[in-house]
N, C-alpha and C positions, 0 to 999 in steps of 0.2 A: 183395185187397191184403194181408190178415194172412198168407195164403198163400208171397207172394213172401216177405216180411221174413220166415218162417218157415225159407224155403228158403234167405235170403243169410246168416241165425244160423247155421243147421247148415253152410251152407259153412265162415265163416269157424272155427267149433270143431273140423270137421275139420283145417283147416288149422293149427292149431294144437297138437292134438293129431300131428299128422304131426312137425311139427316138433319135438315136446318128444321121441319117442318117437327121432326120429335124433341130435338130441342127445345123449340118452341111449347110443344104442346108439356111436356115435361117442367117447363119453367112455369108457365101459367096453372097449372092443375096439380101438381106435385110435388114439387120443393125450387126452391132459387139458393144463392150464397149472395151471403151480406159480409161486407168490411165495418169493421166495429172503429168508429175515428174518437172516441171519447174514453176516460177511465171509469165512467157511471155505474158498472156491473163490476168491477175488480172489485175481490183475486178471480172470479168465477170468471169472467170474460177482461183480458188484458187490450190496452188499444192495439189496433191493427190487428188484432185477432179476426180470422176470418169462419163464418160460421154456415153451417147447410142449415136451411128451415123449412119444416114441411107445412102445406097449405094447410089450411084447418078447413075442415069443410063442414063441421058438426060444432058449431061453440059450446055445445052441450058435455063437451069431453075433457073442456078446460077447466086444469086444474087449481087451485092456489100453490103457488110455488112455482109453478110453470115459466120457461122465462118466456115471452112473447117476443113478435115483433108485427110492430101497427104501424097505421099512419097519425100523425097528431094536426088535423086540418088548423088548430093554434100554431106550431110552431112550424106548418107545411114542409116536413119532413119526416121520414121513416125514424122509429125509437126499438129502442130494444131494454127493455122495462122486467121486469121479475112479476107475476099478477098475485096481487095481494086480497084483492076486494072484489069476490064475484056479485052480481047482481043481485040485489036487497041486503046486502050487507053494511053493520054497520064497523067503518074501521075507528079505531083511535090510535096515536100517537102521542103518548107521553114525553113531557118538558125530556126525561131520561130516554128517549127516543125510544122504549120498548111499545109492540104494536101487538092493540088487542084487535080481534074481529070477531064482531059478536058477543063481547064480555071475554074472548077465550086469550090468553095470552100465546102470541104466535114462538114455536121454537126456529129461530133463524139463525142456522147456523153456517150460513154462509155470507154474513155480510161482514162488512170491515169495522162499523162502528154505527153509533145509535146515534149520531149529529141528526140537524136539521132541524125545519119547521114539525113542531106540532099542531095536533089538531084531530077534531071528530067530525068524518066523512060518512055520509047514509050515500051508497051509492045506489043509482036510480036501477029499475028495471031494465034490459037490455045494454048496462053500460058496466064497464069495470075499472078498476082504480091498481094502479100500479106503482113501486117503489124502486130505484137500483139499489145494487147490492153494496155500494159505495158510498152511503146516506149521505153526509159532508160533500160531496159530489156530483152528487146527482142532481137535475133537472128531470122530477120526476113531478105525479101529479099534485104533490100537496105546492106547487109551485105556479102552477098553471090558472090560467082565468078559469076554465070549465079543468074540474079536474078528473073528469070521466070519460073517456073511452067509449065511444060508440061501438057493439059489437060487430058494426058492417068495416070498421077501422081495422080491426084485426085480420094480418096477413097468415101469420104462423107463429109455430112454433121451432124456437130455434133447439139443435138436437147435439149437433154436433160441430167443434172445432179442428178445420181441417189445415189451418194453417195460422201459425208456423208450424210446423211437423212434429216438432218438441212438444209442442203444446195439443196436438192429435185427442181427440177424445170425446167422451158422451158427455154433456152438459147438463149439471144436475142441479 
């Protein structure tokens, strides 16, 4: 009898062990969920929205418009940024908050309004520049001392809002 219950403990710590170990390996190589505590990306991401992000493992695949999520070693914590400004790009932002890059004027049709700092940003090699969808709100980079983005800072790509339930969906 101790035998069995022996044998069904080590099952179930196996399996538990299995499970913490994919987890794991799932959150570091695959995707994580983030809680969004700020209004910077509304109406596209609302606070306390919560969102799945997939690792990036190729920066070569990111796109402008994409919304990301890095680290910002300036404000030493995770952002969730809309990417405006791939590497050698030149951005500008006009006094009327419309954003050119490259000379091309960007269509942005998911932000709130065109507030905020202007300014022409040459973003470096290897580095990228990013805006929220909430200009008047956002602590993004035309705010920052270094306003570029190391591409080893980028975590993911955020895809999808899983919660609140209402709010379910692919993030565009």
């Amino acid at each position: 009898m101790k035998l069995k219950i022996k044998r069904e403990i080590i099952s179930y710590l196996i399996c538990i062990v299995v499970a913490i170990v994919l987890t794991m390996v799932v959150n570091k190589l695959i995707l994580f969920k983030i809680k969004v505590p700020t209004p910077s990306m509304y109406p596209t991401i609302k606070v306390n929205d919560q969102i799945f992000v997939t690792r990036i493992h190729n920066k070569s695949n990111l796109k402008r418009g994409d919304i990301i999520v890095f680290h910002s070693k300036e404000l030493k914590e995770e952002l969730v940024k809309r990417l405006i400004g791939l590497p050698n790009d030149t951005v500008e932002i006009t006094d009327e908050g419309l954003v050119y890059v490259n000379g091309n004027k960007l269509d942005e049709h998911y932000i709130v309004d065109n507030g905020g700092k202007s300014g022409i940003y040459k973003v470096p090699a290897g580095h990228y520049f990013f805006l929220g969808d909430n200009r008047t709100n956002s602590l993004d980079s035309r705010y920052w001392n270094n306003p570029y983005i190391d591409s080893s800072d980028i975590e993911g790509k955020a895809q999808i809002t899983v919660y609140p339930f209402n709010r379910f969906g692919v993030l565009k």
